[in-house]
C-alpha positions in Angstrom: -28.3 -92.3 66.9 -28.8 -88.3 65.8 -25.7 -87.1 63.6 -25.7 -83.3 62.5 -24.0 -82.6 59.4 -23.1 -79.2 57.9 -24.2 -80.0 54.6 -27.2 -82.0 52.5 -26.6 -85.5 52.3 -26.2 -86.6 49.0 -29.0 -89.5 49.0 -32.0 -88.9 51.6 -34.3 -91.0 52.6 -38.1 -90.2 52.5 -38.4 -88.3 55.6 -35.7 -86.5 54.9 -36.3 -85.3 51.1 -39.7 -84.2 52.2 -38.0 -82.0 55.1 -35.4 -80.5 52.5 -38.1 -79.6 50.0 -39.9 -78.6 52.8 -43.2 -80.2 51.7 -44.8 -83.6 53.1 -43.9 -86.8 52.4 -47.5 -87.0 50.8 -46.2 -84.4 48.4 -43.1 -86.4 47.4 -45.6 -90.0 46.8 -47.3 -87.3 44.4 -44.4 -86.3 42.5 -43.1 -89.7 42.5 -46.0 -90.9 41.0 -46.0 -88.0 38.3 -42.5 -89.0 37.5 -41.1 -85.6 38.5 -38.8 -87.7 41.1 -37.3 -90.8 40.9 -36.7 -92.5 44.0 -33.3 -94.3 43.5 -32.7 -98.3 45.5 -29.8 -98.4 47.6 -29.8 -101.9 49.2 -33.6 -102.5 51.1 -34.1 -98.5 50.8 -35.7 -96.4 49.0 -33.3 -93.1 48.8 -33.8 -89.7 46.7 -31.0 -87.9 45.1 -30.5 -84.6 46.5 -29.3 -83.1 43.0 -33.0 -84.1 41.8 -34.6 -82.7 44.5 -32.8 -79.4 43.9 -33.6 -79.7 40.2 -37.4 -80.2 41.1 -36.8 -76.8 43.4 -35.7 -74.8 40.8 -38.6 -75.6 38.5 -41.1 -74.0 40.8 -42.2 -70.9 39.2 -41.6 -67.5 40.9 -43.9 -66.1 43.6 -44.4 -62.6 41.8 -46.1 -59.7 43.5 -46.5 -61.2 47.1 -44.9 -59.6 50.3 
């Protein structure tokens, strides 16, 4: 089944967090295992919170002096 929605979801599963931080699930294993995120458990799955993920965003220093 494909939904579309016009906003984030608030809890996203792996696949999707990796695709709205737009890195690879690789990447967010890494950060999970750094404790920058915190996978949450909602019933058999393992969900991230999109306020976390946008927290972790907003860390990322600036790209200064690149066009």
């Amino acid at each position: 089944m494909n939904v579309t929605i016009g906003f984030p979801p608030k809890l996203m599963e792996k696949q999707t967090a990796a695709l709205y931080l737009s890195t690879s699930t690789r990447k967010l294993d890494e950060l999970q295992s750094q404790g920058v995120i915190t996978p949450r458990k909602l019933g058999n799955k393992r969900v991230y919170v999109r306020d976390e993920l946008d927290t972790y965003a907003e860390s990322l220093p600036e790209w200064v002096g690149a066009k």
